[in-house]
C-alpha positions as CSV (number, residue, x, y, z in Angstrom):
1,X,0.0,0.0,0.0
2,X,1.1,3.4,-0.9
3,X,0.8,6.6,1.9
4,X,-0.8,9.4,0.1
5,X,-1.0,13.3,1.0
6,X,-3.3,14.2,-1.9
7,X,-6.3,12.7,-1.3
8,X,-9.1,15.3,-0.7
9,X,-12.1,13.0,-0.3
10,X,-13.0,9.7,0.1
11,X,-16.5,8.6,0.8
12,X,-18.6,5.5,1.0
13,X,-22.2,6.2,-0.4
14,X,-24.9,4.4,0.0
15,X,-28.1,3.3,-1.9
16,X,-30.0,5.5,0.7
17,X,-27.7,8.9,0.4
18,X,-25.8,8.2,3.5
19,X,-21.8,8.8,3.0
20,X,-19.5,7.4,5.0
21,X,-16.0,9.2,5.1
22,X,-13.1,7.1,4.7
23,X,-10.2,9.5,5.7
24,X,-9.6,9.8,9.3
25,X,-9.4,13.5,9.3
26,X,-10.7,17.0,9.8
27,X,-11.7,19.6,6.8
28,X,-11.5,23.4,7.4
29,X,-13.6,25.5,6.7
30,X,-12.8,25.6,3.0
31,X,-13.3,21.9,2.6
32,X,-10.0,20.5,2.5
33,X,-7.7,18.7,4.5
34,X,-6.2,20.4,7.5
35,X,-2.3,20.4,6.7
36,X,0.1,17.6,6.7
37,X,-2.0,15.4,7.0
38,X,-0.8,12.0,5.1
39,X,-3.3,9.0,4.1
40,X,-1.4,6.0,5.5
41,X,-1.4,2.4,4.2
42,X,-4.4,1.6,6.1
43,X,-6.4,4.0,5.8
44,X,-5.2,3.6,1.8
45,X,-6.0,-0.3,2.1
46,X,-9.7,0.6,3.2
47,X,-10.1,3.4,0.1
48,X,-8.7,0.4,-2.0
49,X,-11.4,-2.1,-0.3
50,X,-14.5,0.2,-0.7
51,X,-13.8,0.7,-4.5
52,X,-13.7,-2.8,-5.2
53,X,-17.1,-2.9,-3.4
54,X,-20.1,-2.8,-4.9
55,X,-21.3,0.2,-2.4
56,X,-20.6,3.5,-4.7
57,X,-17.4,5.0,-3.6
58,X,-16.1,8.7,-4.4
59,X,-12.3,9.4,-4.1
60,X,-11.2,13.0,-5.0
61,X,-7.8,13.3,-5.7
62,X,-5.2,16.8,-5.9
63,X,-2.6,16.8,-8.8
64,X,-1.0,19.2,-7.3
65,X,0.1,16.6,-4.9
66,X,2.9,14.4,-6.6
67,X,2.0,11.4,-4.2
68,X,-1.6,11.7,-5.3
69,X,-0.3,10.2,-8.9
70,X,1.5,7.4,-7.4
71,X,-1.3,6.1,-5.0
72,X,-3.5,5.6,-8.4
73,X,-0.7,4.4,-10.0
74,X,-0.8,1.8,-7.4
75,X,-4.2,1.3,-6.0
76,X,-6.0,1.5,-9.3
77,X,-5.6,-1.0,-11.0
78,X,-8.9,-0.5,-13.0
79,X,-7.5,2.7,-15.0
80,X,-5.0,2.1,-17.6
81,X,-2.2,4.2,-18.0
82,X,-4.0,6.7,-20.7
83,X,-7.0,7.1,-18.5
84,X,-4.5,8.1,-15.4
85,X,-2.5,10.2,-18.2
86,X,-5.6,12.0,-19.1
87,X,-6.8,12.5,-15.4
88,X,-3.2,13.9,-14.4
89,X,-2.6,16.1,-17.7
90,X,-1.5,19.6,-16.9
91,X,-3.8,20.7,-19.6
92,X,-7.3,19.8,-20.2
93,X,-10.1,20.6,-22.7
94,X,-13.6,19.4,-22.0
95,X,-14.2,16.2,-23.5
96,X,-15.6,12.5,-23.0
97,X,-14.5,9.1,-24.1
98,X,-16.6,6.0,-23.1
99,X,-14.7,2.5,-22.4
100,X,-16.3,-0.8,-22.0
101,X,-15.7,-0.3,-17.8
102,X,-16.5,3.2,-17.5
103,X,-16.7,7.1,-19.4
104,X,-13.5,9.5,-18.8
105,X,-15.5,13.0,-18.3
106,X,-13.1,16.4,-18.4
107,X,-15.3,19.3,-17.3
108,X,-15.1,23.0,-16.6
109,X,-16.3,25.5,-14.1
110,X,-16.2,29.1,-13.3
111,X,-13.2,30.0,-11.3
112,X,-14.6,31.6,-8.5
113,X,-11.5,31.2,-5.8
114,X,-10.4,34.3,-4.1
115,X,-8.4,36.9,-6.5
116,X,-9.2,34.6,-9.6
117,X,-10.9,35.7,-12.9
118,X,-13.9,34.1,-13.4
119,X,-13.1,33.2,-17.1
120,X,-9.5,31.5,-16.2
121,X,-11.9,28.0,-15.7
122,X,-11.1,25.5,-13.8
123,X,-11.1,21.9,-15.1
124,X,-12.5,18.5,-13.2
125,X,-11.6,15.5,-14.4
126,X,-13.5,12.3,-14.1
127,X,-13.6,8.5,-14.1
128,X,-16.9,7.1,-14.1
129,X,-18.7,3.3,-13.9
130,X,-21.3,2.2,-11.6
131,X,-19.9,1.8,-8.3
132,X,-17.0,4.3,-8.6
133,X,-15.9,7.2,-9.0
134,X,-12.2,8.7,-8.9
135,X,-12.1,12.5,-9.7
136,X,-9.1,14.8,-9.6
137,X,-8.6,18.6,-9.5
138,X,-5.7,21.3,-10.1
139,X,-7.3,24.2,-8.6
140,X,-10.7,23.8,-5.9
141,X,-14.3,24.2,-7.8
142,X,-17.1,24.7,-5.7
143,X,-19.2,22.5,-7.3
144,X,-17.3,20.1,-5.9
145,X,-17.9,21.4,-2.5
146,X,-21.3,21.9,-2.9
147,X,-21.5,18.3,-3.8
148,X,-19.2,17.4,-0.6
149,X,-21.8,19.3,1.8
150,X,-24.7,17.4,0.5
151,X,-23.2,14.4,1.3
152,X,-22.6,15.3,4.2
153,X,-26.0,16.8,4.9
154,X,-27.4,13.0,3.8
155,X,-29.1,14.7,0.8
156,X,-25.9,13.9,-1.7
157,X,-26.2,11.8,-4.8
158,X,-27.1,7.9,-4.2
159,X,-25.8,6.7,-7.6
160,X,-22.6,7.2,-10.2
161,X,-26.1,8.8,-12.1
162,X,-27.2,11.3,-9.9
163,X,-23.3,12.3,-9.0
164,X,-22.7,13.0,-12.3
165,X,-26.0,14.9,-13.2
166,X,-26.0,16.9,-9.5
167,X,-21.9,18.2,-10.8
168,X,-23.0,18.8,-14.0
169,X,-26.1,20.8,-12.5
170,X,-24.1,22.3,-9.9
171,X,-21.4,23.6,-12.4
172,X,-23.5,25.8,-14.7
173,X,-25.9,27.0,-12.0
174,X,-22.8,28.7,-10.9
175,X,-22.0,30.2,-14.0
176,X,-25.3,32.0,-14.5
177,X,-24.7,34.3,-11.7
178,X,-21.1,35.5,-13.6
179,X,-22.9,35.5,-17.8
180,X,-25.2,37.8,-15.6
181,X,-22.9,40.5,-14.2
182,X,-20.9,40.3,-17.4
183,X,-24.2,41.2,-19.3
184,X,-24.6,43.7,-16.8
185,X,-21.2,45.3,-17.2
186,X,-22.0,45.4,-20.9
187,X,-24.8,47.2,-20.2
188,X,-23.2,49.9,-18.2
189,X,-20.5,50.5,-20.5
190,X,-23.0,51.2,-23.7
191,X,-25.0,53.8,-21.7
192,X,-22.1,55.7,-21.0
193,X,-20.8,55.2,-24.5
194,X,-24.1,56.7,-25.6
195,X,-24.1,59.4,-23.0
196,X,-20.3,60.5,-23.9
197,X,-17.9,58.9,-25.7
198,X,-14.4,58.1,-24.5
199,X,-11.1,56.7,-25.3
200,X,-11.1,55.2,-21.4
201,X,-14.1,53.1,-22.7
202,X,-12.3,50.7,-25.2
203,X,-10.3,48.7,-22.5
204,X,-13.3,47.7,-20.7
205,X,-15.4,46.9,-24.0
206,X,-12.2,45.0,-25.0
207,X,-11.6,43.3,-21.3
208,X,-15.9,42.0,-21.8
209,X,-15.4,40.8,-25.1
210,X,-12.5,38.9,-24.3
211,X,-14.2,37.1,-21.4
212,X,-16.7,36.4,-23.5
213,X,-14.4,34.2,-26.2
214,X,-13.0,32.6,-23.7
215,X,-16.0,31.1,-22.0
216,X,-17.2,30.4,-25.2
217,X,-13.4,28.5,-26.0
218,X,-14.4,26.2,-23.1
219,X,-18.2,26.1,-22.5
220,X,-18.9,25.0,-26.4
221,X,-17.1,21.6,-26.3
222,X,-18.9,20.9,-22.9
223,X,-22.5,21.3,-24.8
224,X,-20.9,18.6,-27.0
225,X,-20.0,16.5,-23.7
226,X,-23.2,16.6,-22.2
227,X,-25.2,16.1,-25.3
228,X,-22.6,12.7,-26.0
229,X,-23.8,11.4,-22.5
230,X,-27.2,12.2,-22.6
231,X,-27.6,9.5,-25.2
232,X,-25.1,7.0,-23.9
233,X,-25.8,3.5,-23.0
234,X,-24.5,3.6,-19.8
235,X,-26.3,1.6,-17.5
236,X,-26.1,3.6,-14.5
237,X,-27.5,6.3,-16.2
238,X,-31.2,5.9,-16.6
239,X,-34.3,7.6,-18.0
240,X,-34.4,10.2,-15.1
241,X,-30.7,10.7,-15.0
242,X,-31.2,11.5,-18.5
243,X,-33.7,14.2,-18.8
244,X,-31.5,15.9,-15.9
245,X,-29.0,16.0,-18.4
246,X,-31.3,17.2,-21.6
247,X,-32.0,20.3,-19.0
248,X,-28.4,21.1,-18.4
249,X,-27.7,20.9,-22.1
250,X,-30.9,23.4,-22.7
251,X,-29.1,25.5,-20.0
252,X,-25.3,25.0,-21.8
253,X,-26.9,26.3,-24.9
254,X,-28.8,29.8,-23.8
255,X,-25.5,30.3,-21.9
256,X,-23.4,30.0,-25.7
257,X,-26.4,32.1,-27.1
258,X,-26.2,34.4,-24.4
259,X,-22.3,34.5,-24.8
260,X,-22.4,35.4,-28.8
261,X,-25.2,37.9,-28.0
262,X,-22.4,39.2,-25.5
263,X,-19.6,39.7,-27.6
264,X,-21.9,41.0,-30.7
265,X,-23.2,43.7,-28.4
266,X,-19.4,44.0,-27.1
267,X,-18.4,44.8,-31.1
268,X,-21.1,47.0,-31.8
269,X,-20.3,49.2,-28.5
270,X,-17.0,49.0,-30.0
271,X,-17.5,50.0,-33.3
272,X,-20.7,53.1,-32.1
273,X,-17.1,54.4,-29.7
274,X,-15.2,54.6,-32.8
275,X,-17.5,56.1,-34.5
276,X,-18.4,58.3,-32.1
277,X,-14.8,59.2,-31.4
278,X,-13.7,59.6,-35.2
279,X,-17.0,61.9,-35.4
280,X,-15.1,64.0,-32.7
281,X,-12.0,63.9,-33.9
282,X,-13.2,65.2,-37.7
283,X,-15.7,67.7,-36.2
284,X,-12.3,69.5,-34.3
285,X,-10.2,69.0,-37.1
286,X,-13.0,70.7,-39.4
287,X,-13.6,73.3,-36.9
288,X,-9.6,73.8,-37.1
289,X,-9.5,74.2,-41.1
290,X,-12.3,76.9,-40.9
291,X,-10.3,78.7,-38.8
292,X,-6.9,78.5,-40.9
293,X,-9.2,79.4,-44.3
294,X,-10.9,82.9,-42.4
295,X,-7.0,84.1,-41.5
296,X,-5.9,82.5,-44.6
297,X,-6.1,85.6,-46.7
298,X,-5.5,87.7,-43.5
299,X,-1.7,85.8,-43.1
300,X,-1.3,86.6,-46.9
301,X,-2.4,90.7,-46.7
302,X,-0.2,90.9,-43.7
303,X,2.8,90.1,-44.5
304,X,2.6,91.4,-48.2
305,X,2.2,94.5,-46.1
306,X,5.2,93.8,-43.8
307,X,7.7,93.2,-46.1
308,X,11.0,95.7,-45.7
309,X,10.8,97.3,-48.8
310,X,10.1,100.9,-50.5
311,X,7.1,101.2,-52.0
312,X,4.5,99.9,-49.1
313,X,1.6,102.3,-49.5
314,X,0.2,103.9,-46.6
315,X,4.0,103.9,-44.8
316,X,3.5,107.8,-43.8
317,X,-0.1,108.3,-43.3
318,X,-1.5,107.5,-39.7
319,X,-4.4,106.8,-40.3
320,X,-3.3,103.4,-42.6
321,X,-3.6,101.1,-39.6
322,X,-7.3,102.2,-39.0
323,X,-8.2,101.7,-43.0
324,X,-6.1,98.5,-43.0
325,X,-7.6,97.0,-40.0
326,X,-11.4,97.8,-40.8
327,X,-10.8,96.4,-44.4
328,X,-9.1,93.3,-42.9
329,X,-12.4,93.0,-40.6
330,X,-14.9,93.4,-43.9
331,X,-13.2,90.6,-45.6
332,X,-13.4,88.5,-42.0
333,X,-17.5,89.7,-42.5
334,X,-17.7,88.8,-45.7
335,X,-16.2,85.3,-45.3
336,X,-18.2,84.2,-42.9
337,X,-21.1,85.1,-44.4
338,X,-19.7,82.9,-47.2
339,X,-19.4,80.0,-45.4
340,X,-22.9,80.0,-43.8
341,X,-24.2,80.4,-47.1
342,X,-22.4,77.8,-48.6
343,X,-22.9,75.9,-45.2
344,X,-19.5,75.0,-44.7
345,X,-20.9,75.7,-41.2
C-alpha cells in the first residue's frame, strides 16, 4: 500500500444517500484537508477495499500533490495508463470518451476562488462506472464542495447517475450568476458610451469581449460532452438521469447564445465608440481648417504689407492702420457670411 497526502475526499455512499468518510481526518472551513495530513497504508488499504465494493465509492484526488499520482498508479488497477494520463494532464479541454468499464469526463467550471478571474476555468476530471468514481482537480471548484456538503448533509447523490447529473447541475448553475454580471457590465459600459464617448471606454469593452471568447473557448465543447452522455448506453445512467441532463444541455446552450449575444453587443459598443470618437476627432479638425481658411487671406495681406521694402503704401499716413484694419475686418464679415451660405458651417 502506498501513503498518500493528496487525497481530498473519500467517501462511501450508500443506496440510501448516506456517505461514509473514509479518511480519518478533519476539513476546514474551505473543505479541504487540514495540513500535513498524510493518508497512511491503512487508511489507503480501506479506500482500496470500498472501491472494489459494490457500495458507490467517491475518491477525490489533488494533482497538485505528486503522491496523489503514485497512490493511483498503485491502487487503481482498474484505470490504464491513458485514463490516469488524461486525469493527471497539466492541460485539459472538455471532453468524454466512453470505455467498456467506465466514461472519462473532463469538465469546466467558473473560477470563482479568491483573486481569480472568473473566465481563467477551472477543469474536473472524471472516471466514471457504476460503483466508482475517482475525480481529480488542479485548482478547488465549488461545485465540488457543494457536492461534498450534500453528502454530508445525507441529501448527496445515491448513484454514479445522480453524482454526475448533480456536478453537471451544480457547475453551470454557478455560471449563471457570472454571464449575468458580465451582461450587466455590458450594459453599463454602452449607456455611457451613448451618454459620452471616450477613449477610457475601449479597454473595458475589450476586457468584456474577451471574457466572452474565452468562456465560449471552453463552454462550447462541454454542450458537445453533455449532449454525448445524454444519449449514452451507460447503464447507471437511466431515463431520469437522463432528462436531468437534456435540462443542463438546454441551459449550456442559452448560456453559448447568451455569450455570442455578448460579444456581438461587445463589437457593436466598439464599433458606435469609434465612430463616435472619429466623429469628434473630424468635427475639431473641421472646426480647425475653418479657422486656418478665415486668417488664410489675413496671413497673406499681412505680410505682403510687412515686407522691408520701399514702396508699401500707406508707410506715412496715420491713419493706414485704422483703413487697413477695418478692411481686414470686412473681408473676415464677408467670409463668414460665405461659409454660412455655402454651409461650410
Amino acid at each position: 500500500m502506498v501513503d498518500c497526502s493528496g487525497i481530498i475526499y473519500a467517501y462511501q455512499i450508500g443506496e440510501d444517500g448516506a456517505a461514509k468518510s473514509l479518511l480519518p481526518i478533519q476539513l476546514d472551513s474551505e473543505g479541504l484537508p487540514t495540513s500535513g495530513t498524510v493518508v497512511n497504508s491503512e487508511v489507503s488499504a480501506r479506500i482500496t477495499a470500498s472501491l472494489e465494493g459494490s457500495d458507490l465509492t467517491w475518491v477525490h484526488l489533488d494533482i497538485n500533490d505528486a503522491s496523489a499520482k503514485r497512490w493511483a498508479d498503485a491502487e487503481l488497477p482498474f484505470l490504464d495508463s491513458l485514463t490516469l494520463d488524461a486525469l493527471f494532464a497539466e492541460e485539459t479541454r472538455p471532453r468524454i470518451l466512453e470505455f467498456d468499464t467506465g466514461t472519462l469526463l473532463i469538465l469546466r467550471g467558473v473560477n470563482l476562488n479568491a483573486n481569480a478571474e472568473p473566465e481563467d476555468m477551472v477543469s474536473i476530471r472524471l472516471w466514471i462506472d457504476g460503483s466508482r468514481i475517482v475525480s481529480v482537480r488542479k485548482r478547488r471548484l465549488k461545485a465540488i464542495t457543494d457536492l461534498r456538503e450534500r453528502l454530508e448533509a445525507g441529501v448527496g447523490p445515491c448513484s454514479a447517475g445522480d453524482f454526475i447529473t448533480q456536478l453537471t447541475s451544480r457547475l453551470f448553475e454557478r455560471m449563471e450568476p457570472v454571464f449575468t454580471e458580465l451582461d450587466e457590465l455590458l450594459d453599463d459600459a454602452e449607456e455611457r458610451v451613448m451618454e459620452a464617448a471616450d477613449t477610457k471606454y475601449r479597454g473595458q469593452i475589450t476586457d468584456i469581449r474577451k471574457q466572452a471568447i474565452v468562456f465560449r473557448r471552453y463552454i462550447a465543447p462541454q454542450r458537445d460532452v453533455i449532449a454525448a452522455l445524454r444519449v449514452s448506453d451507460k447503464p447507471w445512467l437511466n431515463e431520469l438521469h437522463k432528462r436531468r441532463l437534456q435540462e443542463s444541455l438546454d441551459r449550456v446552450i442559452r448560456y453559448l447564445e447568451d455569450i455570442d449575444t455578448i460579444r456581438e453587443r461587445a463589437q457593436i459598443v466598439k464599433d458606435e465608440l469609434t465612430s463616435a470618437l472619429s466623429d469628434k476627432m473630424n468635427k475639431n479638425l473641421y472646426l480647425l481648417s475653418v479657422i486656418a481658411a478665415v486668417f488664410l487671406p489675413l496671413g497673406f495681406l499681412t505680410g505682403l504689407l510687412g515686407v522691408n521694402v520701399g514702396g508699401v503704401p500707406g508707410v506715412d499716413d496715420p491713419a493706414a492702420f485704422w483703413i487697413f484694419s477695418g478692411f481686414l475686418t470686412v473681408i473676415i464679415a464677408l467670409q463668414i457670411w460665405l461659409f454660412k451660405r455655402w454651409k461650410w458651417f
